[in-house]
C-alpha positions in Angstrom: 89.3 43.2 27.6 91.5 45.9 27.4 93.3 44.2 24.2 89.3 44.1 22.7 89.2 47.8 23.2 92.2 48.3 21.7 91.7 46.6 18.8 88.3 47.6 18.2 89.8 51.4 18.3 92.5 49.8 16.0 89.8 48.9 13.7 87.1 51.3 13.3 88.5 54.8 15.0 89.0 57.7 13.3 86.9 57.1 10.3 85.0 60.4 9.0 81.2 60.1 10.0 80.1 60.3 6.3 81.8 56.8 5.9 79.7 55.4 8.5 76.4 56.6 6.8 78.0 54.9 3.6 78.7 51.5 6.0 74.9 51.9 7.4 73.7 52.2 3.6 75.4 49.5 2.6 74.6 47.2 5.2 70.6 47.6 4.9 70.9 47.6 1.4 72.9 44.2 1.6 70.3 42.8 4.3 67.8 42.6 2.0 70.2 41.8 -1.4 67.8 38.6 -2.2 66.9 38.3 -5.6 70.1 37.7 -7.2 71.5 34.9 -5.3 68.4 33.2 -5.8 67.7 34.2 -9.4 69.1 31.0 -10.7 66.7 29.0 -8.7 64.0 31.4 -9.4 64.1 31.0 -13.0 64.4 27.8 -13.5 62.1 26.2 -10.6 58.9 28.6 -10.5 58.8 30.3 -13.7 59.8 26.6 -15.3 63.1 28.2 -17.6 65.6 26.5 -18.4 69.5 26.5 -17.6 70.5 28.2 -20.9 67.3 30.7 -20.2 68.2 31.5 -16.9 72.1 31.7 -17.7 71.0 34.3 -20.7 68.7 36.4 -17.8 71.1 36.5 -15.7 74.1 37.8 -18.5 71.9 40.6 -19.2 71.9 41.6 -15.6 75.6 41.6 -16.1 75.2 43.5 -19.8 72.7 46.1 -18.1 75.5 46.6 -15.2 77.9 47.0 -17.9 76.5 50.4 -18.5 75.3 51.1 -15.5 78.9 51.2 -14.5 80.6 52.9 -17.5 77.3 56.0 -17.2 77.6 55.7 -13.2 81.6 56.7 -13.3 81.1 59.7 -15.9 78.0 60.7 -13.8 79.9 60.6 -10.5 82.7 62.6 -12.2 80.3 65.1 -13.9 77.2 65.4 -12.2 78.1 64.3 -9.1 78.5 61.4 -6.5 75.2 61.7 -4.6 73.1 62.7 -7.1 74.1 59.5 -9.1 73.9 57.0 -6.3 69.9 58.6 -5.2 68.9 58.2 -9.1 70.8 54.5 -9.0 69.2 53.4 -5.8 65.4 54.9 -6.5 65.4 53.8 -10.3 67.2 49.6 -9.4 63.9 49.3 -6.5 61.3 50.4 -9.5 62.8 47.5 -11.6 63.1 44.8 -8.7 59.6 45.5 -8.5 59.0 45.3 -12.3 61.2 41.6 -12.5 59.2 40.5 -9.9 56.0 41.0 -11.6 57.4 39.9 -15.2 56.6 36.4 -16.2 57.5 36.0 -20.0 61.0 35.5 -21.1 61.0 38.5 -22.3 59.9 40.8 -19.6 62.0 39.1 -17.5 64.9 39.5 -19.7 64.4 43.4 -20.0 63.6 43.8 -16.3 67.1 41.9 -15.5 68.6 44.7 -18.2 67.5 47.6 -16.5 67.6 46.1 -13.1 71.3 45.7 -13.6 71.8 49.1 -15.3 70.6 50.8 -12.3 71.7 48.6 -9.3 75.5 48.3 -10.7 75.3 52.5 -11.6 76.0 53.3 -7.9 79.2 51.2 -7.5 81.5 54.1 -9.0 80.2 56.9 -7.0 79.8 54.4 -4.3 83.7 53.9 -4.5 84.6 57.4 -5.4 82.6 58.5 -2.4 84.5 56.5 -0.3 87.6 57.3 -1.5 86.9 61.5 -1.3 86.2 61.4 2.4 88.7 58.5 4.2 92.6 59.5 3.8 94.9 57.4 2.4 96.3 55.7 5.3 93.0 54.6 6.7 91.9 52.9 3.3 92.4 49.5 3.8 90.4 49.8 6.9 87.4 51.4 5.2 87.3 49.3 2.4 87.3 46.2 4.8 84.9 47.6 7.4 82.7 48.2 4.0 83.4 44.6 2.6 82.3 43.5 6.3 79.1 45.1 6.4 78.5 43.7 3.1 78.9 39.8 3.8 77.4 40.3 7.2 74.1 41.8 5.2 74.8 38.8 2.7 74.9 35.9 5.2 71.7 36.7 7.0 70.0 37.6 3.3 71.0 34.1 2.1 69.2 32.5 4.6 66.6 34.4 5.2 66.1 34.0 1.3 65.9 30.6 1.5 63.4 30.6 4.1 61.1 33.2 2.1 61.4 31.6 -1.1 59.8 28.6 0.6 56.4 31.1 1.7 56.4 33.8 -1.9 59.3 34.4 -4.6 57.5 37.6 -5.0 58.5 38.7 -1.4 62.3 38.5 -2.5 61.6 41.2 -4.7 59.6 43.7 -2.6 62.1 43.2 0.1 65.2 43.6 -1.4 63.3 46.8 -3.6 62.5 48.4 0.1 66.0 48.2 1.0 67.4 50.0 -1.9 64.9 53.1 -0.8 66.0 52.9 2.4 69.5 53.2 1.6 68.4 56.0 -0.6 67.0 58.0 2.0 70.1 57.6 4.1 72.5 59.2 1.5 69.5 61.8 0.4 69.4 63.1 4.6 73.1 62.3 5.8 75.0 62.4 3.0 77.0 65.2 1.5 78.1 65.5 -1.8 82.1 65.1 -2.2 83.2 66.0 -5.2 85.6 68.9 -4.7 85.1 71.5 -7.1 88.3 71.6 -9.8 89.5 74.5 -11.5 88.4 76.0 -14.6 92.1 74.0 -16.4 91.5 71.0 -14.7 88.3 70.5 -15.9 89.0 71.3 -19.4 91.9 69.0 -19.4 90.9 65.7 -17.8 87.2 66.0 -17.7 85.8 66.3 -21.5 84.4 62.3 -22.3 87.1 62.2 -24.8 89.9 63.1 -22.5 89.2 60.7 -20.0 88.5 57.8 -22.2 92.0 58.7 -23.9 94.0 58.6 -20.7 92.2 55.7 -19.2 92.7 53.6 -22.8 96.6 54.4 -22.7 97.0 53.4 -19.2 98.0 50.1 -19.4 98.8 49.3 -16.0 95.3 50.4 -14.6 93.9 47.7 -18.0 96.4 45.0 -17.1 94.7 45.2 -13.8 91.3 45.4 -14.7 92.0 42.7 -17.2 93.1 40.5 -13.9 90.0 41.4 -12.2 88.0 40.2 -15.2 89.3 36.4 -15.0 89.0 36.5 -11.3 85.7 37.2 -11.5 84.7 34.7 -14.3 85.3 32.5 -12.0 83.9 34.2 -8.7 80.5 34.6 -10.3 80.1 31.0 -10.8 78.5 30.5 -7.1 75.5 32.6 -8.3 74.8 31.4 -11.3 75.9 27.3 -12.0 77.2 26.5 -8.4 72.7 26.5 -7.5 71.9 24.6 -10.4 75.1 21.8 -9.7 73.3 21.4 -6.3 70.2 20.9 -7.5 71.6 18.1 -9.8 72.5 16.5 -6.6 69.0 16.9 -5.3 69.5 19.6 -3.2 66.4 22.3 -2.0 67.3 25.9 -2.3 66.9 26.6 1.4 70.1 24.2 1.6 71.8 26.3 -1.3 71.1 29.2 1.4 72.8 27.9 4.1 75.3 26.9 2.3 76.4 29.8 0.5 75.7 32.0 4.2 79.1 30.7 5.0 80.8 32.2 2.6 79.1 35.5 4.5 79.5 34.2 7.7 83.5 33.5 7.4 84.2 37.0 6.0 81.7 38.1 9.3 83.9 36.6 11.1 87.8 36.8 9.6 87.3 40.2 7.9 88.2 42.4 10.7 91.6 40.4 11.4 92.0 40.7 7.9 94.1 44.2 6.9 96.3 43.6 10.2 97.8 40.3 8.5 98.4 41.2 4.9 99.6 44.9 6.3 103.0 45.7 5.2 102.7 42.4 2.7 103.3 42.6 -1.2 99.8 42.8 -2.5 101.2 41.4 -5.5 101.5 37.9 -3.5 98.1 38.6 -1.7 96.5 38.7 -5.3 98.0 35.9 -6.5 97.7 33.7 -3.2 93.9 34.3 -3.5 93.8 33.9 -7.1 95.2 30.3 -6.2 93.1 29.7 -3.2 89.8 30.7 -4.6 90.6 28.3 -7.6 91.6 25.7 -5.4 87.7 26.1 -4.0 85.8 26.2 -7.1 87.8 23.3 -8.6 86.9 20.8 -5.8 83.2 21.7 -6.3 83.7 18.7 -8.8 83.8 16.4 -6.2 80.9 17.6 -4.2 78.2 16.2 -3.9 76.8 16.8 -0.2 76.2 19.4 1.9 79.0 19.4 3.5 81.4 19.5 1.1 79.7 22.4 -1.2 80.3 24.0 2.2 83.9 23.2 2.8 84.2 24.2 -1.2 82.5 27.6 -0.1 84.8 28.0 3.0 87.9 27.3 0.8 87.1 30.0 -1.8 85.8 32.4 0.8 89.2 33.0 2.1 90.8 33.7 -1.4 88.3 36.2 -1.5 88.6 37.6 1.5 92.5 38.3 0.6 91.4 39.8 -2.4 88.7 42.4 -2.0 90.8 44.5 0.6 94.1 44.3 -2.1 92.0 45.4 -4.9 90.3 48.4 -3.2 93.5 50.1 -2.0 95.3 49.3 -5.5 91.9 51.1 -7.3 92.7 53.9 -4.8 96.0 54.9 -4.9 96.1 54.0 -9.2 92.9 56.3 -10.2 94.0 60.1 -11.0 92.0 62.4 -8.6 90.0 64.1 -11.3 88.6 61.2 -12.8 88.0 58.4 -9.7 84.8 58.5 -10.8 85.5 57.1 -14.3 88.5 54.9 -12.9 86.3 52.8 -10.6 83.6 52.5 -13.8 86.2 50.8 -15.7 87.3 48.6 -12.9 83.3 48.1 -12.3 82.8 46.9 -16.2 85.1 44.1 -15.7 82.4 42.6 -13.4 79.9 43.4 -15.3 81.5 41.5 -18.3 82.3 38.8 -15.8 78.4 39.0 -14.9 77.1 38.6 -18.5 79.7 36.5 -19.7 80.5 33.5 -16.7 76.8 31.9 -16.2 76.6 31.9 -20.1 80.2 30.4 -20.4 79.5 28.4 -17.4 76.5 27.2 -19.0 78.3 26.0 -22.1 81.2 24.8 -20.7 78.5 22.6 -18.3 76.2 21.5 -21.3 78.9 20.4 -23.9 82.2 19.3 -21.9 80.5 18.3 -18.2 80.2 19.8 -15.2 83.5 18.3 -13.9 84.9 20.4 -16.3 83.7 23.5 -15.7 84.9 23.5 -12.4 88.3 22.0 -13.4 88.6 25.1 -15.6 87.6 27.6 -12.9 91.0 26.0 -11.2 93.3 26.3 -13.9 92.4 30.2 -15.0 93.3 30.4 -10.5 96.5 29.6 -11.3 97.4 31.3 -14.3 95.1 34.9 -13.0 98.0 34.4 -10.0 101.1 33.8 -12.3 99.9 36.9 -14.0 99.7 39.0 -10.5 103.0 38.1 -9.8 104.5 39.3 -13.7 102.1 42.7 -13.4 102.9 43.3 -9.6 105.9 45.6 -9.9 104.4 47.5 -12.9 101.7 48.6 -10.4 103.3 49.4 -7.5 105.6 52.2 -9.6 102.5 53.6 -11.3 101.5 54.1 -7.8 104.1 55.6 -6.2 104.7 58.4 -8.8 100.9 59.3 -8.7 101.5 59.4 -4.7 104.5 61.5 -5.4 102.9 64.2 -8.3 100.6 64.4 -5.6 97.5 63.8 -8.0 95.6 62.6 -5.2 93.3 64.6 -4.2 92.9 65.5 -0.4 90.0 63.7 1.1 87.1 65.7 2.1 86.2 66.8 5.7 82.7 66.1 6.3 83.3 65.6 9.6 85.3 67.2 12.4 83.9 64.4 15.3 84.3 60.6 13.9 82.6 58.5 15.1 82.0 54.5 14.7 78.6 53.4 13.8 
């Protein structure tokens, strides 16, 4: 008991309180995170398009997201990171409610546009946030605790998705819109804002549009890294947009598609927390590229599945590449982002999922439709491999850039919002 204790206070002490209100937030918000892992289905079972139609809705949720993200980060820089995340989470639950209602193509196309312009906007001053208010040494923690609450809002949404797909689509939407407001009212009553004010030079050096865009295009480090994240996630996003559709080939109902990809939510439930204790002190070069292989390893033996089963030990396999990935990436984003534009920094690492969003169901698609769906998934395996060779190359690079920005002392000091933390 005493060792539980300990490593609960291990785990989640001394976080600021304003992180916890983030956690909350996230965690309702992901409890009712419906519509997109059942958009697939959605599309092409009850409104009767087909897999090229739904693969093109579903890229311009992606295209949408791709500036949300790049106006979210100059927002959260600018104008600030609450301000932008109330406007992204009140806006993304009017257009949940407007895809919902939307029956042609086209409406459904331009509701997935805006839908994903507004929903992916928060992520930068979502990260930002998060990164003003917990210090440096308690990152990793955050970031996983965060990543936790996410996949424990994701496994019960995946099944209780299934289930309410079965009773009214239409209740997805209004569900998962009524989440986003409540999330919205946690951040408008309990959370500060946290940009610190900069100085008068500051601002007119690193700031101005043109000035940031400059100093992020020149960074090649920071690009080599997004550019990593980009082919990860090509083939990440293939378990919400062909991975449903593959498993209704094999006859398979979506409620099964729901328990099936709950595991993926249900193993990070359960391994997250142990997570940051055993890649602590590890290269997170090799973590990378360790869960670059394992999480192709996954997705390449979905071309032998064909049961239940064994989608789920596919799920299970991939699930734990991801899981060594998310907490890597976070602290890297951290500790390579100049203070003064965070905001801007996580934008550009949010666009490469976006542009993984609107690019893998279309390229999945093809790839499916002209060289097999064997294929597809032998692919997703082979860009593993060669995303981890790449890690390994691009590691050392990274690690520099972020030990002289530690050392200038660019970082900005976290803010105190709190003198008593406090776990959820």
């Amino acid at each position: 008991m005493r060792t539980m204790r300990s490593w609960f206070r291990d785990t989640t002490g001394g976080l600021p309180t304003t992180f916890w209100y983030l956690w909350s937030g996230t965690l309702i918000n992901r409890l009712g995170s419906f519509v997109l892992v059942f958009l697939a289905i959605y599309l092409t079972q009850e409104r009767g398009f087909s897999a090229s139609q739904a693969g093109l809705v579903i890229g311009l949720w992606g295209v949408g997201g791709a500036f949300g993200t790049t106006a979210g980060g100059t927002l959260a820089d600018r104008w600030g990171r609450r301000p932008t995340l109330l406007t992204a989470h009140v806006g993304a639950a009017a257009m949940m409610l407007g895809l919902g209602l939307a029956r042609d193509l086209w409406a459904v196309a331009l509701g997935a546009l805006l839908l994903g312009m507004f929903a992916e906007a928060a992520r930068p001053a979502f990260g930002a946030m998060m990164i003003d208010v917990v210090p440096a040494k308690d990152r990793l923690r955050a970031f996983s605790l965060n990543y936790w609450a996410i996949n424990l809002g994701f496994a019960c949404a995946a099944v209780l998705a299934g289930l309410a797909a079965q009773a009214d689509y239409l209740l997805l939407f209004v569900v998962d819109a009524g989440t986003m407001l409540v999330t919205a009212l946690i951040i408008f009553t309990r959370v500060p804002e946290t940009r610190q004010a900069r100085s008068v030079t500051a601002t007119a050096t690193t700031a101005g549009p043109r000035g940031a865009l400059r100093t992020i295009l020149t960074d090649r480090v920071y690009l080599g890294f997004v550019a990593l994240n980009l082919f990860t996630a090509l083939v990440f996003l293939q378990h919400i947009s062909m991975l449903p559709i593959a498993m209704g080939d094999d006859g398979l109902s979506p409620a099964t598609y729901g328990s099936v990809i709950a595991l993926n939510g249900i193993l990070i439930v359960v391994g997250q927390l142990f997570v940051p204790r055993l890649i602590r002190g590890r290269s997170r070069s090799h973590v990378l590229a360790l869960a670059s292989v394992v999480m192709g390893v996954g997705f390449g033996l979905t071309a032998f599945a064909g049961t239940p089963w064994f989608y789920g030990l596919t799920v299970l396999i991939w699930t734990v590449g991801e899981m060594l990935n998310s907490p890597s990436n976070s602290t890297l984003i951290a500790e390579l982002s100049p203070a003064e534009l965070r905001g801007r920094y996580q934008g550009v690492f949010s666009l490469s999922w976006q542009i993984a969003g609107a690019s893998a169901p279309i390229l999945g698609g093809l790839v499916r439709e002209h060289a097999g769906n064997d294929t597809l998934w032998y692919g997703c395996a082979a860009l593993g491999v060669l995303t981890a060779v790449a890690h390994l190359v691009s590691g050392p690079a990274r690690e520099r850039r972020a030990d002289a920005l530690r050392r200038s002392g660019e970082a900005l000091a976290p803010v105190d919002t709190s003198r008593t933390p406090q776990p959820a």
